[in-house]
DRENKOL-127666 format. One record per residue (C-alpha): residue in three letters; chain; residue number from 1; x, y, z. Coordinates in steps of 0.2 Angstrom, whole numbers, plus 5000, padded with zeros to 4 digits. Example, Ala and Ser with C-alpha at 12.3 -4.5 7.8 and 13.67 -1.06 7.14 Angstrom:
<pts>
PT|Ala|A|1|5062|4978|5039
PT|Ser|A|2|5068|4995|5036
</pts>
This chain:
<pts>
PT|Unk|A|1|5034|5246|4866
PT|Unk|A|2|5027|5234|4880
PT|Unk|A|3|5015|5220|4875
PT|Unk|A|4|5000|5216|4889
PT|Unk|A|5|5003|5198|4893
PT|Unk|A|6|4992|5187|4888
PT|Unk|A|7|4986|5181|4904
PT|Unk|A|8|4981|5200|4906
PT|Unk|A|9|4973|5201|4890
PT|Unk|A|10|4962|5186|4891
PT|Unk|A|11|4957|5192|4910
PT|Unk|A|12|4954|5206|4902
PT|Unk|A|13|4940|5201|4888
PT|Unk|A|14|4933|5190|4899
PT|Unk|A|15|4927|5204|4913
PT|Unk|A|16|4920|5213|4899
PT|Unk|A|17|4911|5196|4890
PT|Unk|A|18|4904|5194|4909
PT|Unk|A|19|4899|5213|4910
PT|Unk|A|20|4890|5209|4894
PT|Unk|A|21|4882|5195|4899
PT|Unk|A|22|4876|5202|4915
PT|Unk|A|23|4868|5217|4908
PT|Unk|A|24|4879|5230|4916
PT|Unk|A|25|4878|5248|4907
PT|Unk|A|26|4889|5261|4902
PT|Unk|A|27|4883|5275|4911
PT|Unk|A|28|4878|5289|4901
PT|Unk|A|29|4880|5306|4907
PT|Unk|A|30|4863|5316|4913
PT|Unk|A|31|4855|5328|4901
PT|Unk|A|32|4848|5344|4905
PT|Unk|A|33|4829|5347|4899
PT|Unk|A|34|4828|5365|4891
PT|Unk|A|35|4814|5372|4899
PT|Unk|A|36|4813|5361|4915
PT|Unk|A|37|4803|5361|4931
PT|Unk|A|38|4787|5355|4941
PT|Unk|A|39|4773|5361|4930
PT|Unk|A|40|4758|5351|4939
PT|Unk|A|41|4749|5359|4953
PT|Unk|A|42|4753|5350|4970
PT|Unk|A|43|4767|5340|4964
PT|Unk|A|44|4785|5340|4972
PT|Unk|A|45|4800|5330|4968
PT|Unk|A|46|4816|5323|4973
PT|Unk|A|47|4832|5320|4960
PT|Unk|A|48|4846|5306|4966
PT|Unk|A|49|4860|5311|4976
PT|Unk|A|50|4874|5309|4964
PT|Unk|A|51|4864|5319|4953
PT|Unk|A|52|4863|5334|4967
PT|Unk|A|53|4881|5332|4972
PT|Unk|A|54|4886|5337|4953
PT|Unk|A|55|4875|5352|4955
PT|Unk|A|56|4858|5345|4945
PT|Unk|A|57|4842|5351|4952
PT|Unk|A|58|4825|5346|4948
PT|Unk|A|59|4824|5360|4934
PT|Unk|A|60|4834|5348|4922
PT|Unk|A|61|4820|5337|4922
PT|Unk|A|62|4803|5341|4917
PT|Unk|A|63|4786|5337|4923
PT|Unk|A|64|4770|5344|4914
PT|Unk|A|65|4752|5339|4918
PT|Unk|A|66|4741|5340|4902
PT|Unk|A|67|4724|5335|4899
PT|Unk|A|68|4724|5322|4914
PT|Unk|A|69|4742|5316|4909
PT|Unk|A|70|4757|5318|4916
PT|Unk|A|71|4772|5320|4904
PT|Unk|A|72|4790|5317|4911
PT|Unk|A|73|4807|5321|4901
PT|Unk|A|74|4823|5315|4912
PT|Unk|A|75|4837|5324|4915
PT|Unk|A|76|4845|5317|4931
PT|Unk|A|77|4834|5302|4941
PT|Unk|A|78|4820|5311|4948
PT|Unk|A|79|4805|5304|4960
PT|Unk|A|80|4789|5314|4955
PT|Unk|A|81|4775|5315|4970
PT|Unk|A|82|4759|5325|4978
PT|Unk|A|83|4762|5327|4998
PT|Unk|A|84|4740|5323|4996
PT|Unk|A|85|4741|5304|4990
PT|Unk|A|86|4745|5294|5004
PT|Unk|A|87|4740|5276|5005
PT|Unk|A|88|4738|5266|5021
PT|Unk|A|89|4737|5249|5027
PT|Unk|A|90|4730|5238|5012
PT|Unk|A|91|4732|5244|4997
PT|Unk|A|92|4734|5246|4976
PT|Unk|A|93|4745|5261|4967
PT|Unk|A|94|4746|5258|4948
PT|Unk|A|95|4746|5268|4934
PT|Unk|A|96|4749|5266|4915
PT|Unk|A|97|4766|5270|4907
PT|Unk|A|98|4769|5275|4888
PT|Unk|A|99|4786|5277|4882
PT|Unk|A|100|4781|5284|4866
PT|Unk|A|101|4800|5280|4857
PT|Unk|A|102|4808|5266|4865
PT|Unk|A|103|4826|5274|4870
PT|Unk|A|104|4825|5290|4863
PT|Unk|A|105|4834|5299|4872
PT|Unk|A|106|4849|5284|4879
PT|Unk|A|107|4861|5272|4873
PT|Unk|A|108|4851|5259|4882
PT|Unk|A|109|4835|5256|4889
PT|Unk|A|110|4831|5266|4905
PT|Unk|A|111|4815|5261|4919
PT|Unk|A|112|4800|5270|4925
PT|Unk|A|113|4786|5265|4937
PT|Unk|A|114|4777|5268|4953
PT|Unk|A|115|4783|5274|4970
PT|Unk|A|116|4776|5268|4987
PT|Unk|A|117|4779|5270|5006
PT|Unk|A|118|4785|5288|5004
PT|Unk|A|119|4791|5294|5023
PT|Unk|A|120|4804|5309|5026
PT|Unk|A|121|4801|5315|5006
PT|Unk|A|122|4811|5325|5001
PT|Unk|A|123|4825|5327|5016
PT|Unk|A|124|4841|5316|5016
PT|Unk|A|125|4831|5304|5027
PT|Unk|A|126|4820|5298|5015
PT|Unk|A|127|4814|5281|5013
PT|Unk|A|128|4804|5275|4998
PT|Unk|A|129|4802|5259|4987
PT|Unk|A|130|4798|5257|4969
PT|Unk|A|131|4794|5245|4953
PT|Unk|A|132|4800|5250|4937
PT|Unk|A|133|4799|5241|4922
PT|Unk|A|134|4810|5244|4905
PT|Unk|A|135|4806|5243|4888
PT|Unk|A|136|4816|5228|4885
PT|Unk|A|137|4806|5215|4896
PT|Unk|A|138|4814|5218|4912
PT|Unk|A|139|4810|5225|4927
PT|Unk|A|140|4818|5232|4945
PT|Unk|A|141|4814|5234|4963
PT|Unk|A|142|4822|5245|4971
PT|Unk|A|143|4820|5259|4986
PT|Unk|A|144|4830|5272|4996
PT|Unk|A|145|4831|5272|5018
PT|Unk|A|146|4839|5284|5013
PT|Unk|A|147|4854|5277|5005
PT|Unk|A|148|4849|5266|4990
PT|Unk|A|149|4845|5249|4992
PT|Unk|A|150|4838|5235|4979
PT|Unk|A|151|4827|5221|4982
PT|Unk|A|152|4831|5210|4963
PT|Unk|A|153|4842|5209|4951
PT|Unk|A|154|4844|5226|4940
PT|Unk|A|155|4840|5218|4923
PT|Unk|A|156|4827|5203|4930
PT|Unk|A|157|4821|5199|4916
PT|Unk|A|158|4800|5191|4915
PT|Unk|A|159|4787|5188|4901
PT|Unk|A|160|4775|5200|4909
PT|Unk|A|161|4784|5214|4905
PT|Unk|A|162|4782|5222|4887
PT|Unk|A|163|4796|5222|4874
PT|Unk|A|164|4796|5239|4862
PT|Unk|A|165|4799|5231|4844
PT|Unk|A|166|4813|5242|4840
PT|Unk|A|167|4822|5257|4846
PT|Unk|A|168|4812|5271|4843
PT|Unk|A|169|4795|5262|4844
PT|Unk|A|170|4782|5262|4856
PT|Unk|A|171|4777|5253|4871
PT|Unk|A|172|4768|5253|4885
PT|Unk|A|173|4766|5246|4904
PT|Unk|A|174|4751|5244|4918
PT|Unk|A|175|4764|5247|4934
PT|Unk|A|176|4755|5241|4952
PT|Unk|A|177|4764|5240|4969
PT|Unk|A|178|4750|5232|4981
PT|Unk|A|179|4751|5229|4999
PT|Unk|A|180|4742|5217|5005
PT|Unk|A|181|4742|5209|5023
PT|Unk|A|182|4759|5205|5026
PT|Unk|A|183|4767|5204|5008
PT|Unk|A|184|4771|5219|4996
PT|Unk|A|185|4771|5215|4977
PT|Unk|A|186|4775|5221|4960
PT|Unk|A|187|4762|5220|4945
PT|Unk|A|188|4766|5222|4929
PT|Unk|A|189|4755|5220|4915
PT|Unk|A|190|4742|5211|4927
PT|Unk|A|191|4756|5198|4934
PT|Unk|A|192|4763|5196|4949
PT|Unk|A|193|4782|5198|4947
PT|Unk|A|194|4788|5199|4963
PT|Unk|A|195|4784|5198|4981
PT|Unk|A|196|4793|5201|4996
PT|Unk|A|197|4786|5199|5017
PT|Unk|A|198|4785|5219|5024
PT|Unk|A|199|4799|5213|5036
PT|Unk|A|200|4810|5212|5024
PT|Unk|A|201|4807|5229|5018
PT|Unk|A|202|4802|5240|5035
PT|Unk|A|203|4818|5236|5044
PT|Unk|A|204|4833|5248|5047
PT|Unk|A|205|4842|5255|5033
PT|Unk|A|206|4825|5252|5021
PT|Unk|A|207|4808|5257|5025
PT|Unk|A|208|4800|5265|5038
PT|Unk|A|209|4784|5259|5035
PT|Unk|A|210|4773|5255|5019
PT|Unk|A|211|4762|5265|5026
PT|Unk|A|212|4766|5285|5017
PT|Unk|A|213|4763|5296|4999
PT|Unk|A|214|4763|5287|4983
PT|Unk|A|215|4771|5293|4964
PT|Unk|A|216|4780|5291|4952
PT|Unk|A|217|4799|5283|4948
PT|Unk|A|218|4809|5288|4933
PT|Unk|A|219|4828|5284|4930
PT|Unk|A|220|4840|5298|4919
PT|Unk|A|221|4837|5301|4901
PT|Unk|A|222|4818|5295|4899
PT|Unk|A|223|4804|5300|4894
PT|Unk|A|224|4785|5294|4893
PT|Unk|A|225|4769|5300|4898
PT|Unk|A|226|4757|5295|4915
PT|Unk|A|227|4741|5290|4915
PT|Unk|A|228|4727|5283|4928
PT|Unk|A|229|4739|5287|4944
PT|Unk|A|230|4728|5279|4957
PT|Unk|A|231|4726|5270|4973
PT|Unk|A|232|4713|5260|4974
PT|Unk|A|233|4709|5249|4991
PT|Unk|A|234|4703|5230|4995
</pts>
């Protein structure tokens, strides 16, 4: 019988201390959403690479517009968009979020937000950026040009953002990504949580302009219900 040597073990525990204390996950495999598909005229949608290469499509997820909401169960990471809502120059997306039990369907608590500067949809050239908030009080920005790239730290944590009181509990956000002059922000909850200058986000490998359709963001295993998508300008 071979003993690890100490050195080892203690190296060992204290990668996973600091995995801990970082907020890394254990990924948790994609589920596949019994009766899945786009049901919403006039909406399309794009799931993440990794996802496609293990033979996922967009029929694992489900989209269902009802009664002026749009209702989303993930599946694999999916991007949610109509072709007609396209925002230009100066503008506002927001929306409101409502994840109606708080990890329900992971191990851990999963994002969901809005979607801007969509250019290329839907092809391997795509570019888009997105804010997404969890129900833990932390947030993510984070976009594709095409391959992914993020703009903050994963697990960010900020006051602004709504804490569910309890597994299984609801909780709700108010999602914004405005564009304004030359700064692009992320609102949540009626704060400013993040800005960044547009030429640190249209530049190569990112976005192609912030300019292009808005929609929705949801990571793998979520669900919650849309309502109010809208632009609004200055």
């Amino acid at each position: 019988m071979h003993l690890m040597p100490r050195t080892i073990q203690i190296a060992a525990l204290a990668f996973v201390l600091t995995g801990l204390a970082l907020g890394q996950e254990t990924p948790d495999s994609n589920r596949k959403i019994a009766g899945g598909g786009i049901h919403a005229p006039g909406w399309t949608g794009k799931i993440d690479p990794d996802a496609e290469k293990a033979g996922q499509t967009v029929n694992d997820a489900n989209l269902v517009a009802e009664g002026g909401q749009l209702k989303i169960t993930t599946g694999p990471a999916i991007t949610y968009w109509n072709p007609k809502n396209i925002a230009q120059g100066d503008y506002t997306v927001s929306a409101t979020f409502t994840e109606p039990k708080f990890m329900n369907l992971n191990t851990h608590p999963h994002p969901y937000g809005i979607m801007i500067a969509g250019n290329d949809l839907g092809t391997a050239q795509q570019s888009y950026l997105y804010c997404a908030a969890y129900g833990n009080g932390n947030f993510i920005v984070r976009g594709f040009g095409p391959d992914a790239f993020q703009m903050n730290g994963r697990h960010e944590p900020n006051d602004a953002v709504h804490k569910a009181a309890g597994v299984g509990q609801p909780v709700t956000q108010d999602i914004a990504m405005q564009v304004k002059g030359d700064t692009v922000s992320c609102i949540i909850n009626g704060s400013v949580v993040k800005t960044f200058e547009k030429t640190q986000l249209v530049t190569a490998g990112k976005l192609k302009s912030t300019d292009g359709v808005y929609g929705i963001r949801f990571a793998h295993n979520t669900e919650a219900v849309v309502t109010n998508l809208k632009m609004t300008k200055p």
